[in-house]
C-alpha positions in Angstrom: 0.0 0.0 0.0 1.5 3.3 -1.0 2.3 6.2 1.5 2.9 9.5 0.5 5.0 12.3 2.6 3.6 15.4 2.7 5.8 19.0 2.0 8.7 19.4 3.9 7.7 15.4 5.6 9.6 12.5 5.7 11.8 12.0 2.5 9.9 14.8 0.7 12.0 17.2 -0.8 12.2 20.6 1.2 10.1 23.1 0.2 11.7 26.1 1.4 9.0 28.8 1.0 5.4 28.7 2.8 2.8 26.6 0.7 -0.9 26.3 0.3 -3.7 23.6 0.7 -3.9 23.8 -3.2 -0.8 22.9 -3.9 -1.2 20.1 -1.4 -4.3 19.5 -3.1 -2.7 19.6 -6.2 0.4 16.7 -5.3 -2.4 14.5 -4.3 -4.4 14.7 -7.7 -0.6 13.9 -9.3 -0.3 10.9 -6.9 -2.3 8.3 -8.6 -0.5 8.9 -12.0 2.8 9.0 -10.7 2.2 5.7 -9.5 0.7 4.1 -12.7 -3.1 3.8 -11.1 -5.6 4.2 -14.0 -9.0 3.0 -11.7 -10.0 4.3 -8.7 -8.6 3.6 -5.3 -9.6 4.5 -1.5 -7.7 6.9 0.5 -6.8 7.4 4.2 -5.6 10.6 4.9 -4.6 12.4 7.8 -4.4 15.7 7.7 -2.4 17.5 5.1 -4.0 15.3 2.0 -7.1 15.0 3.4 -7.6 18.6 4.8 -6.9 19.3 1.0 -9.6 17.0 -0.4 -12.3 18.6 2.3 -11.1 22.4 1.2 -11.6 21.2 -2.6 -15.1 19.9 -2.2 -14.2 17.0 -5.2 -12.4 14.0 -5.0 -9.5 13.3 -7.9 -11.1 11.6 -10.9 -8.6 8.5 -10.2 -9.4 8.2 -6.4 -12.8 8.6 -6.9 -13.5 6.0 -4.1 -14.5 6.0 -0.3 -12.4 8.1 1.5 -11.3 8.0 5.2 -9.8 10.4 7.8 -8.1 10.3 11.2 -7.8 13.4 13.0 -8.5 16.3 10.3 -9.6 19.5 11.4 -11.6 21.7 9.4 -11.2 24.7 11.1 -8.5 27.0 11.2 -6.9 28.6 14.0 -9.0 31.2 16.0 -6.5 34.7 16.3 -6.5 33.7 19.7 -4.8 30.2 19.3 -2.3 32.0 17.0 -0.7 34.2 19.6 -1.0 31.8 22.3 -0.6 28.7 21.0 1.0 28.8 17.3 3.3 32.0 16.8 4.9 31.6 19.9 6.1 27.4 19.2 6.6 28.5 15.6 9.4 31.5 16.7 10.9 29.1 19.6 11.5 26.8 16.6 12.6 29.4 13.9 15.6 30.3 16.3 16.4 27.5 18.6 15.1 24.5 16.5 13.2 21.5 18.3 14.0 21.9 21.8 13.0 20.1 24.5 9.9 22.2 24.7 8.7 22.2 22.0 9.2 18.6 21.8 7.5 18.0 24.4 4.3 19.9 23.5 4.3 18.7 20.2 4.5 15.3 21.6 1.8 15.6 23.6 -0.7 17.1 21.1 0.2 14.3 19.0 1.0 11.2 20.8 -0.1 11.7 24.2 1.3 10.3 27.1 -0.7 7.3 26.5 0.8 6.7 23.5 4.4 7.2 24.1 4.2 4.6 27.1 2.4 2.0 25.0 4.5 2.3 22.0 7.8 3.9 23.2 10.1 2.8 20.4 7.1 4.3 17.2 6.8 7.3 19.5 10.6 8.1 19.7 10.5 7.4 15.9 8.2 10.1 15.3 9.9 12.4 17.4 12.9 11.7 15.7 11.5 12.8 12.4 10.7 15.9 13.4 14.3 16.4 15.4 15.8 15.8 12.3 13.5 17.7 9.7 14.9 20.1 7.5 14.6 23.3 9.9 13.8 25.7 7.0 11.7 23.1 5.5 9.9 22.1 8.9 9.4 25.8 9.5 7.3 26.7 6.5 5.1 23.4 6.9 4.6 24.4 10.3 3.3 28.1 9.2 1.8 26.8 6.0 -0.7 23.9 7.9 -1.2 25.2 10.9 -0.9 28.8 11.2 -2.3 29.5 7.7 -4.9 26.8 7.5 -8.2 28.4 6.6 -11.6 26.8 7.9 -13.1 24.9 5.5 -16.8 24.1 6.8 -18.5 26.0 4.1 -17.4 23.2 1.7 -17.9 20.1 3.2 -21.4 19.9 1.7 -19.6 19.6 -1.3 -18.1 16.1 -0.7 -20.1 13.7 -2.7 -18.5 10.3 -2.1 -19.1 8.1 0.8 -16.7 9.2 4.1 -15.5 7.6 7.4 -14.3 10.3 9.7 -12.5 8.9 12.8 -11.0 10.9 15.8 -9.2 10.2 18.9 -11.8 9.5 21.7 -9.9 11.8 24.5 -8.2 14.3 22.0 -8.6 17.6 23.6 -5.8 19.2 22.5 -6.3 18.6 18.5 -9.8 17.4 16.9 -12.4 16.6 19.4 -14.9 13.8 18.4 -17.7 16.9 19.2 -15.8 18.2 16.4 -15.7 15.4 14.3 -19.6 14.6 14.8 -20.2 18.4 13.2 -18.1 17.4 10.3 -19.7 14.7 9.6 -23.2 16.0 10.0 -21.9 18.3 7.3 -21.1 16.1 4.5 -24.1 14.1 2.9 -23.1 10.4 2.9 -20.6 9.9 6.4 -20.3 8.1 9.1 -18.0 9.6 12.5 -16.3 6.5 14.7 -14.0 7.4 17.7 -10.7 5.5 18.4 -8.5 5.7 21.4 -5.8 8.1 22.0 -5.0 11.3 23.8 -3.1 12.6 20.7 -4.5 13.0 17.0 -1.6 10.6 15.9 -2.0 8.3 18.8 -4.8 5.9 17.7 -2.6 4.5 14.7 0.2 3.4 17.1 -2.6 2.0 20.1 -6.1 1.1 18.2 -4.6 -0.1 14.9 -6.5 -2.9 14.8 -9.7 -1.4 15.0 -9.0 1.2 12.8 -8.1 -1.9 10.0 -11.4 -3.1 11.4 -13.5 0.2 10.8 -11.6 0.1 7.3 -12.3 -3.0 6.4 -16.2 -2.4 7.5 -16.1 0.7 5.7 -14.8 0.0 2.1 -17.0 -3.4 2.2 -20.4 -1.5 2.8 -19.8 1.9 1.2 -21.8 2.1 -1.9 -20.7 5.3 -4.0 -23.1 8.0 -5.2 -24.2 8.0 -8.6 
């Protein structure tokens, strides 16, 4: 099953220069060509692609299938959250890099605590790919998806393929299932499940299995529109 890194992730090239959700959106529409898929195929996104699918309001003609998300926010940061929550981490790390503070809270709005002592050696792996990020790179994905994200609710009417949204049951720091209840409310053909974890990362490393499960379920019963 393919996996794709999003800007500035992984072994993505750096993009040194903030970015937008269309061109996000845009690297996912490439994605099924680049790998030599000519039929449709289901996706499971978290954030960046999905978040990018959601502000389009279509689906790419080759992955026009059932899609599914884990922890993807369709709101964007209140002014508030900017200056006490997001500037503040995002200039820490533009002059002193991932310190052990902002590791820390970055760990814990991820992973959770739960998490991390469940799955110590995939947590420290995690971390570790953000220790060593690019720092310019890192630094304009970290402006371009979460200070810049725009909300996106006005659109979500607009999805017309079946959906599974899935959020982490105790997640108060990142998507709340209240949250992810209205989203799904929004869009015409969905269905909302929660799955454990403190952290909106944190149910892939403890409740795999039932998210395989709810996938499984999912793709088997989902019947597209017409």
């Amino acid at each position: 099953m393919p996996t794709i890194d999003g800007p500035s992730h992984g072994h993505s090239e750096t993009v040194p220069r903030d970015f937008t959700f269309e061109e996000c959106l845009a690297a996912v529409e490439q994605a099924p060509d680049r790998l030599g898929l000519c039929e449709p195929v289901d996706w499971v996104g978290k954030r960046v692609g999905r978040a990018s699918r959601y502000q389009s309001g279509r689906v790419p003609e080759a992955a026009a299938e059932d899609p599914a998300t884990i922890g993807t926010p369709v709101r964007g940061f209140s002014l508030v959250e900017k200056w006490t929550k997001g500037w503040p981490l995002v200039h820490l790390y533009r002059w002193l890099g991932p310190t052990a503070l902002i590791t820390k809270t970055l760990s814990d709005s991820l992973l959770g605590q739960e998490a991390v002592t469940a799955e110590p050696a995939q947590a420290a792996v995690i971390m570790e790919s953000f220790r060593s990020a690019d720092r310019i790179g890192m630094l304009h994905a970290v402006r371009s998806l979460m200070l810049k994200r725009s909300g996106i609710e006005d659109l979500l009417g607009q999805v017309a393929v079946p959906t599974l949204v899935m959020s982490a049951r105790d997640d108060v720091m990142g998507w709340r299932p209240d949250e992810a209840k209205d989203t799904c409310a929004a869009i015409p053909d969905c269905r909302v499940e929660e799955v454990a974890g403190t952290g909106h990362v944190s149910p892939l490393l403890i409740d795999h299995h039932r998210i395989g499960q709810l996938l499984t379920e999912f793709w088997e019963t989902a019947v597209p529109n017409a």
